[in-house]
Phi, psi and omega in degrees: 000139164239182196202092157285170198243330158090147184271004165335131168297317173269045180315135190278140189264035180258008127322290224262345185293290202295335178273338204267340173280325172313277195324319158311292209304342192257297195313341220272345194270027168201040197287355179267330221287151175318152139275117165227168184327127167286183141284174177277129188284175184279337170223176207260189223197022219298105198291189174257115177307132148005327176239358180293148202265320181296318159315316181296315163321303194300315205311284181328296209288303182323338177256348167312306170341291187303301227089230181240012178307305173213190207217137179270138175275340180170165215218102135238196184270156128302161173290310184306074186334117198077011194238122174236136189267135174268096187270099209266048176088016191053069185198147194251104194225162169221147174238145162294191189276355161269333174102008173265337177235139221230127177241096213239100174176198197273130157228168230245141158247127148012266183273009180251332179089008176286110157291105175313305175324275252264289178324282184321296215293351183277349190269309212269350197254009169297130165222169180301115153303319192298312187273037191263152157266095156294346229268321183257031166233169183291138169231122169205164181239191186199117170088234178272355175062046197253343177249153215217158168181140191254157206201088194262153202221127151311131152293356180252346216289163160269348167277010215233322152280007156264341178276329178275337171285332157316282196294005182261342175238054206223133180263185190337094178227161164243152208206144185226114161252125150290116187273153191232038219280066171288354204260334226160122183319332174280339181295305190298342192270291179342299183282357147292302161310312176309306186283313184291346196296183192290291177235111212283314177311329189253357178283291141014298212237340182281305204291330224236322209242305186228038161066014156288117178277125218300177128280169179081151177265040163062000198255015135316183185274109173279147160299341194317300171328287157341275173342290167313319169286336159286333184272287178319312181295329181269346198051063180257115218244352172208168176252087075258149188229100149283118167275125167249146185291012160262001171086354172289164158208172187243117159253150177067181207274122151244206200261186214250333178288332207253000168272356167279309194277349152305291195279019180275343207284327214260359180281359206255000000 
């Protein structure tokens, strides 16, 4: 979808209303996230200096727009001549070279069958595996456990038990849950009851797996908090968020060929 401001001399300002809520609605789900590092992209992807006037432009008019809402992270080109990607907190819109038109949606190439977008945003949202603490997620493996992936989770979400039914039919793996509890105040209660039982991995999986609902009152010292504040700082913006050891992830539940064909990717 896109949105111009249009040449009227007296532009309405239910135009600049309807663009300051698009640009919010994506910056606002990601005002914590990290700077990290990119990858090297699949295409090529050339930023813009600091100082380029053209950059600076778009920079300016686009954040006049935000205000003091969020903050733009970088300005670079696109393969698409006059087309510039905006980086809103790691989340994504393009802009022309003033920086007056603002486009907001996915771009897709053609002949390749590439979502370009959907490619960025897995290169600028990378994050470091070493830095994850696991310490402060649920763990089990299956089989030689040689393949590992973090997983952050709602106790409510329904994608979330679907994706733990995914990985039940999956071999040597190790699965790390983050508990994430976004949905709902009963979210915050489960995971709490969950992280205290005696044994937190089978308290996790009788609830996820076979609708036992957890017990106890939950009153240890929980991680939640952490948590939370890890997932907002990585822009883990829904559940279930699958993490891989190249630091890519997969939101939402996917299917068992395509959490395979990731980690056969990451054996190359």
């Amino acid at each position: 979808m896109s949105y111009s401001l249009g040449r009227s001399a007296r532009p309405n300002p239910q135009h600049f209303s309807v663009l300051r809520n698009v640009l919010t609605r994506r910056a606002s789900r990601a005002m914590a996230a990290l700077t990290l590092a990119a990858a090297t992209a699949a295409f090529a992807h050339p930023a813009l200096a600091a100082t380029d006037p053209t950059a600076e432009r778009i920079k300016t008019n686009v954040q006049k727009m935000l205000g003091g809402r969020a903050e733009i992270k970088s300005v670079e080109k696109t393969p698409i001549a006059g087309l510039y990607e905006v980086n809103i907190g790691g989340q994504l819109v393009y802009a022309d070279a003033s920086g007056r038109y603002i486009l907001n949606g996915e771009l897709l190439d053609t002949r390749s069958g590439t979502n370009l977008t959907e490619q960025r945003l897995a290169e600028i949202n990378r994050i470091k595996w070493s830095d994850l603490p696991l310490s402060r997620a649920i763990k089990w493996s299956k089989g030689d456990g040689s393949r590992q992936v973090a997983v952050f989770s709602d106790p409510n979400c329904g994608y979330c038990k679907q994706i733990e039914q995914t990985f039940q039919q999956m071999d040597n793996i190790t699965v790390y849950t983050f508990l994430y509890p976004v949905l709902s105040p009963d979210s915050t209660v489960k995971a709490r009851q969950v992280w205290c039982a005696s044994d937190r991995t089978k308290a996790w999986r009788d609830w996820m797996l076979s609708k036992v609902t957890p017990s106890g009152a939950g009153n240890c010292k929980t991680p939640l908090e952490e948590n939370l504040a890890l997932g907002h700082s990585l822009n883990v913006t829904g559940t279930p968020a699958v993490f891989f050891t190249d630091g890519t992830r997969i939101p939402g539940a996917a299917d068992v060929a395509t959490l395979e064909r990731k980690l056969s990717s990451l054996k190359k």
